[in-house]
Backbone as CSV, one residue per row, in Angstrom:
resi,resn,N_x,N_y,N_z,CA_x,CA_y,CA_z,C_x,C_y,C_z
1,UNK,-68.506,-34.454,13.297,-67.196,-34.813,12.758,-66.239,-34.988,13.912
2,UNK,-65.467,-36.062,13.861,-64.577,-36.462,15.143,-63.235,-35.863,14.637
3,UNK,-62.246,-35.360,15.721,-61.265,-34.131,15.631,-60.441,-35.547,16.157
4,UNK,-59.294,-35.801,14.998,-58.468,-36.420,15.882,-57.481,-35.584,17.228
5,UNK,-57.280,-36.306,17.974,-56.541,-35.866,19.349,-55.331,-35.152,19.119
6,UNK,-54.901,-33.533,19.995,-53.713,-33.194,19.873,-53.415,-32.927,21.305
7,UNK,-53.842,-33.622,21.758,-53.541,-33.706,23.135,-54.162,-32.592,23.873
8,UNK,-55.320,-32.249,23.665,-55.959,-31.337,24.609,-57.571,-31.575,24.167
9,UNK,-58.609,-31.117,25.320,-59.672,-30.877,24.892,-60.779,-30.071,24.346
10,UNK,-61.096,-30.440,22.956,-61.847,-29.287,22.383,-63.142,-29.225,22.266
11,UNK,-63.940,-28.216,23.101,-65.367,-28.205,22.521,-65.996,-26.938,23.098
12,UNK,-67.204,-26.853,23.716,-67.632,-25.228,24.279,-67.312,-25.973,25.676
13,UNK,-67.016,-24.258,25.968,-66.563,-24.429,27.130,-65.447,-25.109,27.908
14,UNK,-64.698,-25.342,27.203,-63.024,-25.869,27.833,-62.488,-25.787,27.594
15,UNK,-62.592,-23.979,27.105,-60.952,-23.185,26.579,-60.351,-23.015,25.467
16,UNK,-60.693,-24.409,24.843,-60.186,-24.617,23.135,-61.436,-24.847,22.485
17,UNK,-62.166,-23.812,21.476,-63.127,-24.085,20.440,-62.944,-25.215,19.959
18,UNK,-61.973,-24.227,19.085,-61.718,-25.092,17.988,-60.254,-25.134,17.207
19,UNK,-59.723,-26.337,16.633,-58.488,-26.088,16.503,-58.257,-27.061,14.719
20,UNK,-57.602,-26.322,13.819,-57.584,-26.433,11.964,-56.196,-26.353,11.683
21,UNK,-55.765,-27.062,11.065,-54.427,-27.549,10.591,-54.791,-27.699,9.223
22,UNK,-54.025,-26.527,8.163,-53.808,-26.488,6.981,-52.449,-26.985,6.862
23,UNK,-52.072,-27.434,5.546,-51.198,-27.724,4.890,-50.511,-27.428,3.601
24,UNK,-49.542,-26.534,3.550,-49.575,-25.412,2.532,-48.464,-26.315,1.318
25,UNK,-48.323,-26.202,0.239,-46.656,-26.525,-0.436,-47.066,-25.652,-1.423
26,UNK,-45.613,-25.721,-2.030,-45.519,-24.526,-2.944,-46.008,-25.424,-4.469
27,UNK,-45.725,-26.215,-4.308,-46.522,-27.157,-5.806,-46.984,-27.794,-5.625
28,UNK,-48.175,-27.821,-5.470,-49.416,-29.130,-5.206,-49.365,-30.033,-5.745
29,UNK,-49.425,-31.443,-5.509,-49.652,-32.736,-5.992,-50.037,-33.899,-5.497
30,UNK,-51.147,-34.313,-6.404,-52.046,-35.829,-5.963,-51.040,-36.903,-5.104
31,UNK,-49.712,-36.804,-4.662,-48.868,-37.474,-3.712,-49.353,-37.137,-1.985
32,UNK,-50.363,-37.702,-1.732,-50.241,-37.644,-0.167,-48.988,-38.139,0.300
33,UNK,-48.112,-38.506,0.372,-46.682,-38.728,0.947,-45.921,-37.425,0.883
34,UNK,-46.192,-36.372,-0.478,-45.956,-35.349,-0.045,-46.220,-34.227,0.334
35,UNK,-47.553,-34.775,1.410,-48.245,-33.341,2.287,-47.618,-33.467,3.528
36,UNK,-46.998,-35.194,3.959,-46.472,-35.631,5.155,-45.125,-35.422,5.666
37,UNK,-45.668,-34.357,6.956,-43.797,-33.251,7.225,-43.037,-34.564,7.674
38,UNK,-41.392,-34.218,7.693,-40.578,-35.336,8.573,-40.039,-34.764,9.299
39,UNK,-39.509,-33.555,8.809,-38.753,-32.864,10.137,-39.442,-30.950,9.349
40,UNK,-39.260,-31.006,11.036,-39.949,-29.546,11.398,-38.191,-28.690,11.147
41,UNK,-38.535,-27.726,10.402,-37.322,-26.675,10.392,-37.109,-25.243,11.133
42,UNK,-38.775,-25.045,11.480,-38.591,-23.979,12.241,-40.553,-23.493,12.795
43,UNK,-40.671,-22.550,13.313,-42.303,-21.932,13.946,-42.378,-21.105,14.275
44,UNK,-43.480,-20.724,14.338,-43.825,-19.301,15.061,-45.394,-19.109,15.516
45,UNK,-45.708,-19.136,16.954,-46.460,-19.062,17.372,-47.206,-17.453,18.170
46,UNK,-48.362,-17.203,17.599,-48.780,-15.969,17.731,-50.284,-16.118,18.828
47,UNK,-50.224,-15.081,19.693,-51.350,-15.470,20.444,-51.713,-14.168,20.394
48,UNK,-52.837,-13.810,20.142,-54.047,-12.591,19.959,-55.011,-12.199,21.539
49,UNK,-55.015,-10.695,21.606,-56.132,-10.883,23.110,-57.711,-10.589,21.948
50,UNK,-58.461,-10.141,22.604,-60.107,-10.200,22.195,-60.301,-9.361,20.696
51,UNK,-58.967,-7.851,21.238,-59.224,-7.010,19.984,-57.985,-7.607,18.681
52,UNK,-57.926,-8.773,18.935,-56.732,-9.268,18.020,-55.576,-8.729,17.562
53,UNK,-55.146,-7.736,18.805,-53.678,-7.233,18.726,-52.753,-8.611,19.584
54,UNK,-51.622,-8.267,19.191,-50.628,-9.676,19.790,-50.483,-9.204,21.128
55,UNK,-49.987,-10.176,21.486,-49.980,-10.755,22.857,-48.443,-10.996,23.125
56,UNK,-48.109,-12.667,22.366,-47.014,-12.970,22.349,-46.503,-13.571,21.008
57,UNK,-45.266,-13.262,20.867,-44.810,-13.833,19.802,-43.718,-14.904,19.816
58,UNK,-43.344,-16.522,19.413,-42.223,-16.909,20.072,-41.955,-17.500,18.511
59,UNK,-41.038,-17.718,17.734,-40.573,-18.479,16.843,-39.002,-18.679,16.947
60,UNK,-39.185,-19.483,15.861,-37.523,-19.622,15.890,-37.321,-20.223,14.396
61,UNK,-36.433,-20.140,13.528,-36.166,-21.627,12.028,-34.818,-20.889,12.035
62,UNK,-33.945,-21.913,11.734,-32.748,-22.499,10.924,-31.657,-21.656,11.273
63,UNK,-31.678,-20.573,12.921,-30.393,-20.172,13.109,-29.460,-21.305,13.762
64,UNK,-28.431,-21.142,14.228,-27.173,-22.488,14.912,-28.128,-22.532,15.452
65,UNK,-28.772,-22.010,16.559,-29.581,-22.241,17.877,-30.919,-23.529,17.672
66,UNK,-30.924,-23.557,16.356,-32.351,-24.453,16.167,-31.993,-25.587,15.637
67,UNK,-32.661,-26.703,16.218,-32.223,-28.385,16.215,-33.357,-28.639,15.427
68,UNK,-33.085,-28.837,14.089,-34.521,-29.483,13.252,-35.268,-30.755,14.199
69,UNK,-36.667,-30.454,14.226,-37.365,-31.638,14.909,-37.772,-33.114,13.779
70,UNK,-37.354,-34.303,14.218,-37.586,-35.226,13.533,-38.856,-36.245,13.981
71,UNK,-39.135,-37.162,13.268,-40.563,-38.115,14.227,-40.047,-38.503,15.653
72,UNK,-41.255,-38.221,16.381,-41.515,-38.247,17.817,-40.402,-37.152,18.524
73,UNK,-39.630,-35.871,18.190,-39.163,-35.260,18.652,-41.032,-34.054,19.247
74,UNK,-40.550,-33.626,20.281,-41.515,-32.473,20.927,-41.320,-31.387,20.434
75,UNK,-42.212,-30.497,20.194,-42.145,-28.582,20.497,-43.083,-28.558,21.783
76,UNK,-42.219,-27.930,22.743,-43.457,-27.321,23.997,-43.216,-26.034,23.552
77,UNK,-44.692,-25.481,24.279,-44.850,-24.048,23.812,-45.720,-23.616,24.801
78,UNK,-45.391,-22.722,26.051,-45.836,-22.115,26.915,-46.705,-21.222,26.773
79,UNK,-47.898,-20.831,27.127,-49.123,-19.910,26.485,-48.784,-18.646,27.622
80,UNK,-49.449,-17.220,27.290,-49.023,-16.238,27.985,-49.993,-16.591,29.124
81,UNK,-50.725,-17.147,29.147,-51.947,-17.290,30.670,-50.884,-18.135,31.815
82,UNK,-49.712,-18.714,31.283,-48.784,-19.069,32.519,-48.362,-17.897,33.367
83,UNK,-48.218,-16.924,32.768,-47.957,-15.550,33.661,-49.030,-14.840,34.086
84,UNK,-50.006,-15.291,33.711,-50.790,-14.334,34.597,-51.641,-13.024,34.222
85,UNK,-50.801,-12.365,32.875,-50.809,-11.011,32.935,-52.277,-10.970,31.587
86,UNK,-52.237,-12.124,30.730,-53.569,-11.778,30.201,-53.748,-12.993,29.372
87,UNK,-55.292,-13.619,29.169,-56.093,-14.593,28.428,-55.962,-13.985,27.037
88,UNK,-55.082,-14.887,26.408,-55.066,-15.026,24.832,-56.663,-15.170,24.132
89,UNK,-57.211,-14.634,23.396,-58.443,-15.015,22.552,-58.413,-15.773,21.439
90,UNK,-57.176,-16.115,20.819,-56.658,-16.330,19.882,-55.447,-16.983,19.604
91,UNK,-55.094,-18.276,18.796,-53.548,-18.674,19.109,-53.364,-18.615,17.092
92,UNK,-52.231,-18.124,17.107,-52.090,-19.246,15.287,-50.670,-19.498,15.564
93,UNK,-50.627,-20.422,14.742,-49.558,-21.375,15.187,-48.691,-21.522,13.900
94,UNK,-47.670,-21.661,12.704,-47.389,-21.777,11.858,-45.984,-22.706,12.333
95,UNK,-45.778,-23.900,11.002,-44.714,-25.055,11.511,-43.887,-25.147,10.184
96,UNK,-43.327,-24.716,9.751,-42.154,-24.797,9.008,-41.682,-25.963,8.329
97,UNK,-41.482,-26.914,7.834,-41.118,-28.001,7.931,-40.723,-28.538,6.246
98,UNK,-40.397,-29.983,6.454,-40.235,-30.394,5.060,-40.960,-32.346,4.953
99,UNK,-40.699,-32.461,3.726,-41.368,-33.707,3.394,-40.277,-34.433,2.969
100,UNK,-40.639,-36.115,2.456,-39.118,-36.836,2.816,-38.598,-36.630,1.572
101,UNK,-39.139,-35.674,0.673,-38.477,-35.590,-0.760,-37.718,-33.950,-0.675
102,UNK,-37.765,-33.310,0.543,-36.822,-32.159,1.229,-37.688,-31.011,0.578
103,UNK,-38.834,-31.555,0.266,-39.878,-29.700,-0.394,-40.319,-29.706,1.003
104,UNK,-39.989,-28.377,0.892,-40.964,-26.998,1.896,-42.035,-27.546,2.275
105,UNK,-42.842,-27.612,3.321,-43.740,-27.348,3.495,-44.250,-26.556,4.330
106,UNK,-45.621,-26.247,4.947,-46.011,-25.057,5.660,-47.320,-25.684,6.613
107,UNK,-47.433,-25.407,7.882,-48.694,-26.235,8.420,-49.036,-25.136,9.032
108,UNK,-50.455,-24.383,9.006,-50.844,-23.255,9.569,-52.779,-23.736,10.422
């Protein structure tokens, strides 16, 4: 099965297994237009060491400080192995967001 691209490489041996993008809403419906986020409202990214205690935690949604992300806006997100101090075993990633009809959605 071919993994479309998220800009990194995944397979054995180059760091990233494997990488799964769910798509959560609170009322399901046969509308694929509304599984499709437009703007991101907020995240939270969790990185685990081997015994799956945390590591790091970084999020942020909907204080003044947070600029909803719209198409082709970025999230960078710095991993704790930039410092040095320890190899994550584990990342989960959760994205906040909404669809163009303004329902919730959830990408985990």
């Amino acid at each position: 099965i071919e993994q479309p691209s998220i800009g990194i490489d995944i397979g054995q041996d180059l760091g990233v297994t494997a990488a799964i993008c769910k798509v959560s809403v609170v009322n399901p419906t046969n509308d694929l237009d509304a599984l499709v986020p437009v703007m991101v409202t907020g995240f939270q990214f969790i990185e685990l060491d081997n015994n799956l205690e945390t590591i790091k935690i970084e999020s942020s949604s909907g204080g003044p400080d947070f600029i909803p992300l719209q198409d082709g806006d970025v999230l960078q997100y710095t991993s704790e192995t930039a410092s040095g101090t320890e190899i994550p075993a584990a990342m989960a990633a959760f994205v906040f967001a909404e669809n163009s009809q303004g329902t919730a959605l959830q990408l985990e």
